[in-house]
C-alpha positions as CSV (number, residue, x, y, z in Angstrom):
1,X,123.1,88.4,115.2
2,X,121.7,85.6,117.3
3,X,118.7,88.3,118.1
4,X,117.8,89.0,114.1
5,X,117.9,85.3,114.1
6,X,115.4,84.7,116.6
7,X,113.3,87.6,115.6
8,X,113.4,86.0,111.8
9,X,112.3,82.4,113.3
10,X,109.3,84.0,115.3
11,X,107.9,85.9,112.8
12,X,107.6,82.8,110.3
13,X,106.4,80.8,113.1
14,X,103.5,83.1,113.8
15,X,102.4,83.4,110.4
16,X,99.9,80.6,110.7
17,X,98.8,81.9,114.0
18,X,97.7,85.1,112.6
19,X,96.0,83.8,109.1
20,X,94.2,80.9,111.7
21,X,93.0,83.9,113.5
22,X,91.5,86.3,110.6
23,X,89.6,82.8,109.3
24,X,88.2,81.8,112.5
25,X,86.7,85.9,112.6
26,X,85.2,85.4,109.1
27,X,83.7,82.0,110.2
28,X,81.9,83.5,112.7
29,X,80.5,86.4,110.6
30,X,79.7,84.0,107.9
31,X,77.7,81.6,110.0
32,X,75.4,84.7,110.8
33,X,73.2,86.0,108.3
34,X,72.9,89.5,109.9
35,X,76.7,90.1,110.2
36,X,77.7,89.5,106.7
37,X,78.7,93.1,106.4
38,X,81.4,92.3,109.1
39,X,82.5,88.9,106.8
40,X,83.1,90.7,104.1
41,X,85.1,93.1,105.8
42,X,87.4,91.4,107.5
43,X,87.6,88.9,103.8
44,X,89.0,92.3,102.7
45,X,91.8,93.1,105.9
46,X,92.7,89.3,105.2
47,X,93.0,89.6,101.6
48,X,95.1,93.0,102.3
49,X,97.1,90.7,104.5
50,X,97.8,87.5,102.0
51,X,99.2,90.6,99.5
52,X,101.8,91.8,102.6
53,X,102.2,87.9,103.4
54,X,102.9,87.5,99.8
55,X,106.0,90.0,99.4
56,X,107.8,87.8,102.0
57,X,107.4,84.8,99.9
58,X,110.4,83.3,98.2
59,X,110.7,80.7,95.2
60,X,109.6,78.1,98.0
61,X,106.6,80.3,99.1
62,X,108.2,80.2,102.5
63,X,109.0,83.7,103.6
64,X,112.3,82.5,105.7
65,X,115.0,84.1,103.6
66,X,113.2,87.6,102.9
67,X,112.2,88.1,106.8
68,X,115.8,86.7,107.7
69,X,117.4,89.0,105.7
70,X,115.7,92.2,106.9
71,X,115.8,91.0,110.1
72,X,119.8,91.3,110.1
73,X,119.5,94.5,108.0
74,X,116.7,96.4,110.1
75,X,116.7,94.6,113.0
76,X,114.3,97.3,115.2
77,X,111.9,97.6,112.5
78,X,111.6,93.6,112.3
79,X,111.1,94.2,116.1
80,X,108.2,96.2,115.4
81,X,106.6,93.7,112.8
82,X,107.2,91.0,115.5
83,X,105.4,93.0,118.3
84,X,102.4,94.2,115.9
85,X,101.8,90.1,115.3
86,X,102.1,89.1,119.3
87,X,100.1,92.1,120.1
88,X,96.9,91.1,118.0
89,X,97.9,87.5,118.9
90,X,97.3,88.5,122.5
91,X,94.7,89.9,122.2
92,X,92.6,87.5,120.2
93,X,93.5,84.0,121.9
94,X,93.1,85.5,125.7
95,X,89.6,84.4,126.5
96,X,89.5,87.9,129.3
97,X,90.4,90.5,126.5
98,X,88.2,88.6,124.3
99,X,85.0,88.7,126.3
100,X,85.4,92.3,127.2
101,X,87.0,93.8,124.6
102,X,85.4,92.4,121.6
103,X,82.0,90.2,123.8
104,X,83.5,86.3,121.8
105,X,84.3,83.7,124.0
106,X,86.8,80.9,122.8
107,X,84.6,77.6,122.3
108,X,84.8,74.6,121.3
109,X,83.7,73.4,117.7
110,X,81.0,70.4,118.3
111,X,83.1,67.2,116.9
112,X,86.2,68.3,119.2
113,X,83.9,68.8,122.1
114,X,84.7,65.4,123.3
115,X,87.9,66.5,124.6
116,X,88.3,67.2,128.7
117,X,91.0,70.1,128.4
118,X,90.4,73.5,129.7
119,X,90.2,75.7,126.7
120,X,90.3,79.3,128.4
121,X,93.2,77.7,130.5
122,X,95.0,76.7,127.5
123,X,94.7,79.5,125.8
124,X,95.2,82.1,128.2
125,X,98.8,80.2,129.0
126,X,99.7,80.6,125.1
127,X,99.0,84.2,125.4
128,X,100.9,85.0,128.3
129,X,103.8,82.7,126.3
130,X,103.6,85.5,123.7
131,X,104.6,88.2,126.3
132,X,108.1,86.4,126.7
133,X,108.3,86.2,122.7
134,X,107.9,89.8,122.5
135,X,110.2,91.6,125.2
136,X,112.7,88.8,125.5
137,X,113.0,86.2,122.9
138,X,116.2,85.3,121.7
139,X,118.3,82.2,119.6
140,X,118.0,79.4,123.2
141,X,113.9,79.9,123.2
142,X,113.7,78.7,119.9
143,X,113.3,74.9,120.6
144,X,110.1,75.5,123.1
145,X,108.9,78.3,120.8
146,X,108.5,76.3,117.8
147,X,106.4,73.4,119.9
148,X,104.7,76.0,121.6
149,X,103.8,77.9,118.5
150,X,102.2,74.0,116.9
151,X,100.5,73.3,120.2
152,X,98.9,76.8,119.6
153,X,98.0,76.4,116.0
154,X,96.7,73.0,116.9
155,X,94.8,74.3,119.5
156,X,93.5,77.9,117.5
157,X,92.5,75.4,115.1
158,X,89.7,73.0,117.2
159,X,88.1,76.8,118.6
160,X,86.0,78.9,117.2
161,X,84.6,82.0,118.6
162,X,80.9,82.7,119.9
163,X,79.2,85.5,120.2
164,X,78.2,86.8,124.0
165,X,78.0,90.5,123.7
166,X,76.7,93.7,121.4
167,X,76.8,94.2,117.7
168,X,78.8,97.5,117.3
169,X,81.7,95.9,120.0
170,X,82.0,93.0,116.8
171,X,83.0,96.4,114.8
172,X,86.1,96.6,116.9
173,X,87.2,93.9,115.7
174,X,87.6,94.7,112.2
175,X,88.9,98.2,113.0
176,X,91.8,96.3,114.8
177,X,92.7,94.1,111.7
178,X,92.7,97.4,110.0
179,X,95.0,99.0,112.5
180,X,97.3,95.7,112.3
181,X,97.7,95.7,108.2
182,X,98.3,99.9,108.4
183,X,101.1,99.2,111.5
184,X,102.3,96.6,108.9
185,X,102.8,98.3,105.9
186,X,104.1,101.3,107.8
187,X,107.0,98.7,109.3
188,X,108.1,97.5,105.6
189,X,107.0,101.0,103.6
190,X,110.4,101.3,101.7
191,X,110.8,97.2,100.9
192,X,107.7,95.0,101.1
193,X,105.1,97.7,100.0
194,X,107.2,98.6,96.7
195,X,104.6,96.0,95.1
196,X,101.8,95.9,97.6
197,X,99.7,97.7,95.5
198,X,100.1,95.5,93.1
199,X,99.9,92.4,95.0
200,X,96.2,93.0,96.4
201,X,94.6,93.6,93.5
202,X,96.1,90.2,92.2
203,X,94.9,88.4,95.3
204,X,91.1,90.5,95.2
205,X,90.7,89.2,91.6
206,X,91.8,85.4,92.9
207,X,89.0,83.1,92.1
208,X,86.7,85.9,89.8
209,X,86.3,83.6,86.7
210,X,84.9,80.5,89.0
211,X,83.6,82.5,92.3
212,X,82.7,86.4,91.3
213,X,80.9,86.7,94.1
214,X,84.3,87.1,96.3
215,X,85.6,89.8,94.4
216,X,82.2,91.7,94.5
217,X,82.0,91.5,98.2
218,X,85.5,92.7,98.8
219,X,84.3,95.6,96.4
220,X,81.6,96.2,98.6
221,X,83.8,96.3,101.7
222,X,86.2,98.4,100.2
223,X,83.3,100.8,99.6
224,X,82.1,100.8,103.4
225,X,85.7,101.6,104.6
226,X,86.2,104.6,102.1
227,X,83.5,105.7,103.6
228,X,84.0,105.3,106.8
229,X,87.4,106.8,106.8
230,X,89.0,110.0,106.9
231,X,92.7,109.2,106.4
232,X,93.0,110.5,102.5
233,X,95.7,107.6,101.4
234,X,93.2,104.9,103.1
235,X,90.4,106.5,100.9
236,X,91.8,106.3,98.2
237,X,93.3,102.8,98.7
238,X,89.8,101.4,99.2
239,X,88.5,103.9,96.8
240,X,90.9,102.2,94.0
241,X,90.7,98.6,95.1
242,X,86.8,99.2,94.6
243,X,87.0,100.6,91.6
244,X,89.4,98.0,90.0
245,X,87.0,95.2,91.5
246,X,84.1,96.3,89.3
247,X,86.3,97.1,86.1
248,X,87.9,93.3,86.2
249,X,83.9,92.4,87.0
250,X,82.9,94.3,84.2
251,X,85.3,92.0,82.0
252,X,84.2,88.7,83.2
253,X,80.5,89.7,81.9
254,X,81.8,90.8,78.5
255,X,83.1,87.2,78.4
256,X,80.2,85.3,79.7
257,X,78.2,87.6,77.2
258,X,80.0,86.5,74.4
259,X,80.5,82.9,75.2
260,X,76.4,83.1,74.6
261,X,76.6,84.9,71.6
262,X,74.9,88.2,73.6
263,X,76.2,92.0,74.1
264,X,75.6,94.4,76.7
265,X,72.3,96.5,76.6
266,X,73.5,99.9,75.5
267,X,71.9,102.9,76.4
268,X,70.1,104.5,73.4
269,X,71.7,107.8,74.2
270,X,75.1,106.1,74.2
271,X,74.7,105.9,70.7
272,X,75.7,109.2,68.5
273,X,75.3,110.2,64.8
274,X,77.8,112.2,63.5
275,X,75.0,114.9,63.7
276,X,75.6,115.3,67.1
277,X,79.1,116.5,66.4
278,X,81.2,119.0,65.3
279,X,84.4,117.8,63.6
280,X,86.6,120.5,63.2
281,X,89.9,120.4,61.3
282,X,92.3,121.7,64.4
283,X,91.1,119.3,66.3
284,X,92.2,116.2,64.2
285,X,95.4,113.9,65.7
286,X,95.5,111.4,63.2
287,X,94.0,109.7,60.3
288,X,92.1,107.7,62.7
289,X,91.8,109.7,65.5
290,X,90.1,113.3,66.3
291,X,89.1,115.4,69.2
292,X,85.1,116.6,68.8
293,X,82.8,118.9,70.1
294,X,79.8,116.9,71.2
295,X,76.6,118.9,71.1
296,X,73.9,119.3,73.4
297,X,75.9,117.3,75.7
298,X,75.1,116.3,78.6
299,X,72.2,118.6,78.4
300,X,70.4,120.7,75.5
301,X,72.8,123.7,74.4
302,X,76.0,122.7,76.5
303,X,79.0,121.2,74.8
304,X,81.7,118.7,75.8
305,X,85.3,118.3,74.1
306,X,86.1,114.5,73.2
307,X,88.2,111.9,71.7
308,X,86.4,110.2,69.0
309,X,88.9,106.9,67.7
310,X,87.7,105.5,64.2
311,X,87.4,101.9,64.0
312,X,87.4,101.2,59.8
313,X,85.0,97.7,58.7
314,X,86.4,96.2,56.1
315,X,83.8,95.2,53.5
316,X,84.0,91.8,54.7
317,X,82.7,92.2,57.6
318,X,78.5,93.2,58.7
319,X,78.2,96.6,59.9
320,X,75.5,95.2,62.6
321,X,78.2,92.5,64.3
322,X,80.9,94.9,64.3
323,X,79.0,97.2,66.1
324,X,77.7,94.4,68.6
325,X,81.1,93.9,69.6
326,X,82.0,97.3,70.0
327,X,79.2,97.3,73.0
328,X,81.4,94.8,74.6
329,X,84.5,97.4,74.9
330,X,82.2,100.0,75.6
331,X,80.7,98.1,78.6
332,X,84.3,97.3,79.9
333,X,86.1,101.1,79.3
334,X,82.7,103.1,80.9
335,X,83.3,101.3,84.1
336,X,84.8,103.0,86.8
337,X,88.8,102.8,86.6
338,X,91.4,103.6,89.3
339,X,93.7,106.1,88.8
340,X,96.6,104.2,88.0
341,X,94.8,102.3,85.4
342,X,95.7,105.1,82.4
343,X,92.4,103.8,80.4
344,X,90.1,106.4,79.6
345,X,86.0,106.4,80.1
346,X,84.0,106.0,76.9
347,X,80.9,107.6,76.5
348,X,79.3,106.1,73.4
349,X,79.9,105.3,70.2
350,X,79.3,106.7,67.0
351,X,77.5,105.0,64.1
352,X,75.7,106.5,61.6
353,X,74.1,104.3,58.7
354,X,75.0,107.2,55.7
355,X,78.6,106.3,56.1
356,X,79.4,102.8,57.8
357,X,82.8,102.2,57.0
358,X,83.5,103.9,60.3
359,X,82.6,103.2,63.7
360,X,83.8,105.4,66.4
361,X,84.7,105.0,70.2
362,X,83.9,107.8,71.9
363,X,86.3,108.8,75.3
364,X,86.0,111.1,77.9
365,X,88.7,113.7,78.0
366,X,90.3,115.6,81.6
367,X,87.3,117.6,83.2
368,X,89.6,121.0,82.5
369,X,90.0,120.1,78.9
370,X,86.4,118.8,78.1
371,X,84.2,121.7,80.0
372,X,83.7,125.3,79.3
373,X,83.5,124.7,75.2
374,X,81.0,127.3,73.1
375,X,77.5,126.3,72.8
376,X,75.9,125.2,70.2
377,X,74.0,128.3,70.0
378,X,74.2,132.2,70.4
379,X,73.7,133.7,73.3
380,X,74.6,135.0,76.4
381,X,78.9,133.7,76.7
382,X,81.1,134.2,79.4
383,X,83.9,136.0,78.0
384,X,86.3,133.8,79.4
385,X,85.1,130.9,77.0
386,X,86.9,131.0,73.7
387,X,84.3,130.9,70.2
388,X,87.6,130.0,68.1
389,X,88.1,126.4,67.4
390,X,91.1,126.9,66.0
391,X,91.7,128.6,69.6
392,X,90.3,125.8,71.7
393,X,92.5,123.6,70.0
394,X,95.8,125.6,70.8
395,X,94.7,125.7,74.3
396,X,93.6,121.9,74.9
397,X,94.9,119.7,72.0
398,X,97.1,116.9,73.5
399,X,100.6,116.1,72.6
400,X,101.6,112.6,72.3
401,X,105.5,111.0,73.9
402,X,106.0,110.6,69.9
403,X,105.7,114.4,69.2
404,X,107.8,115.2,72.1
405,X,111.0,113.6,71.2
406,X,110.7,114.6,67.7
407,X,110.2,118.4,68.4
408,X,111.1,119.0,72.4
409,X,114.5,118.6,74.1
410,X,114.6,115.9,76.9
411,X,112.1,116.3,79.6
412,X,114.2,116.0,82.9
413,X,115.3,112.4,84.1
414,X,113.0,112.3,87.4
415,X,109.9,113.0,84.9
416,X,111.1,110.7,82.3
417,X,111.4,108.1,85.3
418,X,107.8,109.3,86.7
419,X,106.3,108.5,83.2
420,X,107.9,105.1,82.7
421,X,106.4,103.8,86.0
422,X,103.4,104.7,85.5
423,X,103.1,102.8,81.9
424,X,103.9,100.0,83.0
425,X,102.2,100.1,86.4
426,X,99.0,100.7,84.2
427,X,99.5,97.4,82.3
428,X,100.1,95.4,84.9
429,X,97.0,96.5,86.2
430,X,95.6,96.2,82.2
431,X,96.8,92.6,82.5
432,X,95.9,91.6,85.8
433,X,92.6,92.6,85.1
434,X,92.5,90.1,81.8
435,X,92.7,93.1,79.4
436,X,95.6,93.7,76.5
437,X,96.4,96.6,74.6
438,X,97.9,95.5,71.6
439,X,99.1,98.5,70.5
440,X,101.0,100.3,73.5
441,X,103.8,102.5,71.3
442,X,104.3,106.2,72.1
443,X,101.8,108.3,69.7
444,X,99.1,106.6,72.0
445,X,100.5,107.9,75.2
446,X,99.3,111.3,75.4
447,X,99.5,114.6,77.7
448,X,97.3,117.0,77.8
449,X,98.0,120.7,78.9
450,X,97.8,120.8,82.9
451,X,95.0,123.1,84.8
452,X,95.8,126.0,86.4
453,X,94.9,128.1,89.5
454,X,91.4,129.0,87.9
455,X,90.6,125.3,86.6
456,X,91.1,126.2,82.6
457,X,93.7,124.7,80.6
458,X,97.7,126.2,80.5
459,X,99.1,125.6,77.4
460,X,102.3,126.4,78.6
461,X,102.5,123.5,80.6
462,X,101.9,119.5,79.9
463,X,100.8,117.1,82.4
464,X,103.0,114.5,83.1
465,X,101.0,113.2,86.3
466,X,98.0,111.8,84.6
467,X,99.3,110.6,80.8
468,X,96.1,109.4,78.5
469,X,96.6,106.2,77.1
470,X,95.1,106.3,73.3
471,X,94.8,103.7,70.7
472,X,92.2,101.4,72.3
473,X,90.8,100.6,69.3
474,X,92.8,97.3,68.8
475,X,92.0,96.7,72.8
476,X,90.5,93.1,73.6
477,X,90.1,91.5,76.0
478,X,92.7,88.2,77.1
479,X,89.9,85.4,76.7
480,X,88.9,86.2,73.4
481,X,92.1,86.6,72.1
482,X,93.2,82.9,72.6
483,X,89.9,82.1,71.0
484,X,89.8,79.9,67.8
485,X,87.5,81.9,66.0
486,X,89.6,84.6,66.0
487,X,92.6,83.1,64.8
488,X,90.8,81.7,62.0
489,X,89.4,85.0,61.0
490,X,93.2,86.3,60.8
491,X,93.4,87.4,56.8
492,X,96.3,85.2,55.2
493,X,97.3,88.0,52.7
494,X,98.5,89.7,55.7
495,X,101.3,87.6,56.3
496,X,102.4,87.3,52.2
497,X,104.9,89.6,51.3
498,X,104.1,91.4,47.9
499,X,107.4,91.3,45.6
500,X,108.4,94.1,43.5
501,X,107.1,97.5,45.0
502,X,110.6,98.9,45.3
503,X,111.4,101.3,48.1
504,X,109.9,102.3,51.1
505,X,107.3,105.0,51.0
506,X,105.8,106.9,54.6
507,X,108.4,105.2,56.5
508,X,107.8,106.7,59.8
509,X,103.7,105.8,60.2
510,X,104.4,102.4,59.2
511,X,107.6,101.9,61.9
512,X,105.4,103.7,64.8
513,X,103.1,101.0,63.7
514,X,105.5,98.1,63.2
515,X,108.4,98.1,65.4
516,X,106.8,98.0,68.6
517,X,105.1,94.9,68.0
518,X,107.4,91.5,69.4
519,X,109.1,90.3,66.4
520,X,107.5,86.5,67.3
521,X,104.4,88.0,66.8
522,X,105.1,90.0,63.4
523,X,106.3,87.1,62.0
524,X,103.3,85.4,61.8
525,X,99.7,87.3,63.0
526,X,97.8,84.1,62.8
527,X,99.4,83.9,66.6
528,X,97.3,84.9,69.7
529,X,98.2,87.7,70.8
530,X,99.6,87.5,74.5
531,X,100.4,89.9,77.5
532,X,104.0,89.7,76.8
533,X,103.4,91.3,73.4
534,X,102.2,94.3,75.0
535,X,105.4,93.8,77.2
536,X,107.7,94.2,74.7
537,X,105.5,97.5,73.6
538,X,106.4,99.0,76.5
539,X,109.7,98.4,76.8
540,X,110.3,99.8,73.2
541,X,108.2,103.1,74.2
542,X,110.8,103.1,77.4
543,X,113.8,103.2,75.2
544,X,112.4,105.8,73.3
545,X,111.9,107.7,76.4
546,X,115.4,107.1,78.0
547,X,117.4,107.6,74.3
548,X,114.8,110.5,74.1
549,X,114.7,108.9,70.3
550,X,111.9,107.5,68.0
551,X,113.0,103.5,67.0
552,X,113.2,104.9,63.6
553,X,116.3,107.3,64.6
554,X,117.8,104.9,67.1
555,X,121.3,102.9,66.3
556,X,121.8,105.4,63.2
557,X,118.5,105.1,61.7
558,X,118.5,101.4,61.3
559,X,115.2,101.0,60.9
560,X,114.2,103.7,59.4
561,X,116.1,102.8,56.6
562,X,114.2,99.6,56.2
563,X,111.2,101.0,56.1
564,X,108.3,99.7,54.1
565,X,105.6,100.8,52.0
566,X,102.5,100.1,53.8
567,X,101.1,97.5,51.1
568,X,104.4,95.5,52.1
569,X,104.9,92.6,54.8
570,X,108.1,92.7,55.7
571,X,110.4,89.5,55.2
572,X,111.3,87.8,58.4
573,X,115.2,88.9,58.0
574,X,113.8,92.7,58.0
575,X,111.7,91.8,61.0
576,X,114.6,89.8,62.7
577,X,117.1,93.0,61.7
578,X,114.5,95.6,63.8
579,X,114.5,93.5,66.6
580,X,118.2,93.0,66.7
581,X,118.5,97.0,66.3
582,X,115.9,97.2,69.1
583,X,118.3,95.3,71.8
584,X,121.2,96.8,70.6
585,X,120.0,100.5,71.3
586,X,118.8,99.6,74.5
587,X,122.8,99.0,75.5
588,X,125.4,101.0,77.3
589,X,123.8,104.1,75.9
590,X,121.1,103.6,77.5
591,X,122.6,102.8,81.4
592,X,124.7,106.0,80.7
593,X,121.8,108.0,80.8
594,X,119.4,106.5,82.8
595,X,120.9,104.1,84.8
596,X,121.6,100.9,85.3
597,X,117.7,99.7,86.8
598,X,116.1,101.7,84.5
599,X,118.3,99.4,81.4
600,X,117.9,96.8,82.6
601,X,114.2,96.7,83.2
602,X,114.0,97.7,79.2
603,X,116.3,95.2,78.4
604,X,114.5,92.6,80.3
605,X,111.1,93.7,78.6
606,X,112.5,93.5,74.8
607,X,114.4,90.1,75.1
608,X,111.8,88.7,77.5
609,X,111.8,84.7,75.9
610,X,108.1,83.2,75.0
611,X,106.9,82.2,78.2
612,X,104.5,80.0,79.6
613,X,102.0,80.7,82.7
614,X,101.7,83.6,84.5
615,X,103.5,87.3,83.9
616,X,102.1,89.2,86.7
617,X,104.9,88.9,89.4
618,X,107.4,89.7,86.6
619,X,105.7,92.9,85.5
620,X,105.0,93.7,89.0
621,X,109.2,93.2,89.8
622,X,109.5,95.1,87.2
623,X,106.9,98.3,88.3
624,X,109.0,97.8,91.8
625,X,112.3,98.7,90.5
626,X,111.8,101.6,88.5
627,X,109.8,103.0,91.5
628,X,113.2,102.7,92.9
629,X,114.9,105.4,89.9
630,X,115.1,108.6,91.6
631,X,117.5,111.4,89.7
């Protein structure tokens, strides 16, 4: 007991030893113009650091309680954790090791120059101190610990390093704080890392709106160590964190764009007509969106499959600014996306002046579904490519969570779990980017069929891995929301109920449409639309998925029996009713068959009070725990 204890205490007291460290490293990379590559590297390790840091944290932000705790529970993997931090505390305040490990010597900084002390002396005496910490530390060292870990931190904090020996030895030094977060996360895998993911793409993005130039260089970093790997998790760690970088990038210049009144410059090419497609009837999904055949695409004669979404423009509105803002999603959903960010690439748009009451976004679809399509014309065809479109379709048309529970028997808990985390793991990302959905509900979660051995599509069999999240038409981004403008441009007939139209016609399109949306909200659209809106989206497309139900059929058919014609507003009792019947289906029903965590994460998401400030640690609690439902 007394040992965890001890352990507990010197791991919080040696948290400011190692963050002084990593900042007196990127000081001395900053001050030099020629080794900013090695700043912005080590800015990354740090940054991957305050994330790990940050899942220690408590209400207080002091990580006592959380290191305590596992300290009693896993006492030799705390060990571990303790030894990882005295080992690179060794290393880097011993001025030997330093000079030939690394070619730094520990220095003075000018205005505390004044002072007599021996500063190797000093420091090499803290770092043998660290040796005892290590091997045999226990509850009676505390007291001369925790002054010798402030004399340290004092100390740590008048030095700075200088540079005495080669370029590529300063390399080591970033491959050790490398070597230190990987030892880390290895340590805590199964508690801490849950949401460390998560957490480093929240502190990456810390700062963007008023200092983008942080973010860009950690992007930039992350790039350089993809590269320079060759472990395939680490790749694709730094291959993510880039990609992510640049997306949330790509959304700040959408905003200052429009703050000036400006679009992106969009490729000419970018642009289709509805010439350059063929819309065939098996291909259609809905009445506003349609898989395509783009023509002499990407070159003259070949063919791509897409996913064209129709955006209507209401007479009110000029053709010309509806399409200017369309650039601006565009620009945001063609950037580069990690793969846990479910948001498909768009390739164009489609605008064609002989019918402008439409404007389409135009998405890229799964390499094995979009390739390997007819051509446009006749010639010489491998006979493995099907002419048919009526074929092509029943090979690699999608099928939306919707269709599924209306026509398939329940897919099998552990999937069901699979695709639950993943939604809302992609918008927490969605959000902590500064983007919102606004219309997350299950006919816009799609799978299509999976690849098999000889890359072509299996109809047989879906793919749950990688769902396609549609419906991004109604996408924008948080900023703009909030924006005065477009509250005002809100049309007031859409929140007067018309009397007198008797009873409900098309039920079902209108519920899929309705019932997902937060009840504050439906009650009065004039509101901004807000992240926890798209919360409460989710968690209804979760119930459906654990009830294996559409909201329509859940509790009896509550809803769908108040159902309304589409020229109808419903009255806030209706609207007050449906999001009673929501909470009430996601009871006991719903922990008997999926479990207690997976209830009560839905539950939390549906009767989730307005909230002020920030939802990101709550989403990303929630992403934790159902990583935690196993069948």
């Amino acid at each position: 007991m007394s040992d965890a204890t001890a352990i507990a205490a010197a791991l919080t007291g040696l948290f400011p030893l190692v963050k002084e460290v990593f900042l007196m490293t990127q000081v001395l990379f900053e001050a030099d113009k020629k080794l900013r590559s090695f700043w912005a590297r080590v800015e990354l390790q740090r940054a991957i650091f305050d994330a790990w840091e940050d899942g220690w944290l408590d209400a207080r932000d002091k990580p006592d309680d959380k290191i305590r705790a596992y300290a009693f529970e896993k006492p030799l993997l705390a060990r571990g954790i303790l030894k990882e931090f005295v080992s690179l505390l060794k290393t880097l305040s011993d001025p030997d090791k330093l000079k030939k490990r690394y070619g730094l010597r520990p220095d003075r900084i000018p205005k505390y120059a004044t002072r007599n002390d021996d500063v190797p002396r000093d420091l090499r005496y803290y770092s043998d101190y660290l040796n005892t910490v290590d091997s045999r530390f226990n509850i009676k060292g505390l007291p001369v610990f925790n002054k010798s870990i402030t004399d340290h931190l004092n100390l740590l904090k008048t030095v700075r390093y200088v540079i005495v020996g080669e370029d590529y030895e300063l390399e080591d030094v970033v491959i050790r704080f490398g070597e230190f977060n990987r030892d880390l996360q290895l340590y805590t895998a199964s508690e801490a890392n849950n949401e460390a993911a998560q957490r480093i793409y929240e502190v990456a993005l810390r700062g963007l709106h008023s200092k983008p130039d942080d973010p860009a260089r950690l992007a930039e970093a992350a790039l350089f160590e993809q590269k320079a790997t060759i472990d395939p998790d680490a790749k694709s760690f730094y291959g993510d964190l880039a990609k992510f970088i640049g997306f949330s990038l790509s959304l700040r210049d959408i905003t200052v764009l429009n703050g000036r009144g400006l679009s992106p410059n969009m490729p000419s090419q970018k642009i289709f007509s509805r010439r350059d497609f063929s819309f065939d009837a098996p291909y259609k999904l809905s009445s506003n969106s349609t898989l395509a055949r783009l023509l002499d695409y990407p070159t003259k004669y070949q063919t791509r499959l897409v996913l064209v979404e129709w955006i209507p423009v209401p007479k009110t509105v000029n053709v010309k600014t509806k399409l200017e803002d369309l650039k601006s999603e565009w620009y945001v959903l063609h950037a580069d996306k990690p793969d846990g960010l479910l948001l498909p690439t768009a390739q164009g748009l489609v605008y064609d002046s002989t019918d402008p009451n439409f404007i389409g976004i135009v998405f890229q679809l799964p390499s094995h579904i979009r390739t390997e399509l007819p051509p446009k014309v006749a010639g010489r065809i491998d006979p493995r490519i099907v002419r048919s479109p009526k074929t092509t379709a029943s090979q690699r048309m999608p099928t939306s969570l919707r269709q599924l529970i209306l026509r398939e028997q329940a897919l099998d808990l552990g999937i069901r779990f699979k695709i639950a985390q993943k939604l809302l793991n992609s918008l927490h990302l969605m959000h902590t980017a500064g983007w919102m959905h606004k219309k997350i509900r299950a006919d816009n979660i799609l799978f299509f069929p999976s690849q098999d051995r000889d890359g072509e599509p299996d109809p047989s069999r879906l793919d749950f891995d990688t769902p396609f999240l549609a419906g991004f038409h109604s996408a924008r981004l948080e900023i703009e929301v909030s924006s005065a403008l477009e509250v005002a441009a809100k049309p007031l007939e859409h929140i007067r109920p018309l009397q007198g139209l008797g009873k409900v016609l098309n039920a079902p399109r209108v519920i899929a449409l309705d019932a997902y949306q937060h009840p504050e909200y439906r009650y009065n659209v004039n509101l901004p639309y807000r992240n926890q809106y798209d919360l409460y989206g989710a968690g209804a497309v979760l119930l459906e998925l654990g009830l294996w139900e559409t909201l329509e059929c859940v509790e009896k058919g509550d809803i769908g029996k108040r159902g309304y014609d589409p020229r109808v507003v419903p009255t806030k009792e209706d609207i007050r009713k449906d999001g009673e019947t929501v909470e009430r289906a996601a009871g006991y029903k719903l922990d008997r068959i999926m479990g207690s965590t997976y209830a009560k994460v839905v539950r939390e998401c549906l009767t989730l009070k307005p909230l002020q400030g920030d939802l990101l640690p709550l989403e990303r609690a929630l992403v934790a725990r159902l990583a935690n439902c196993q069948a």
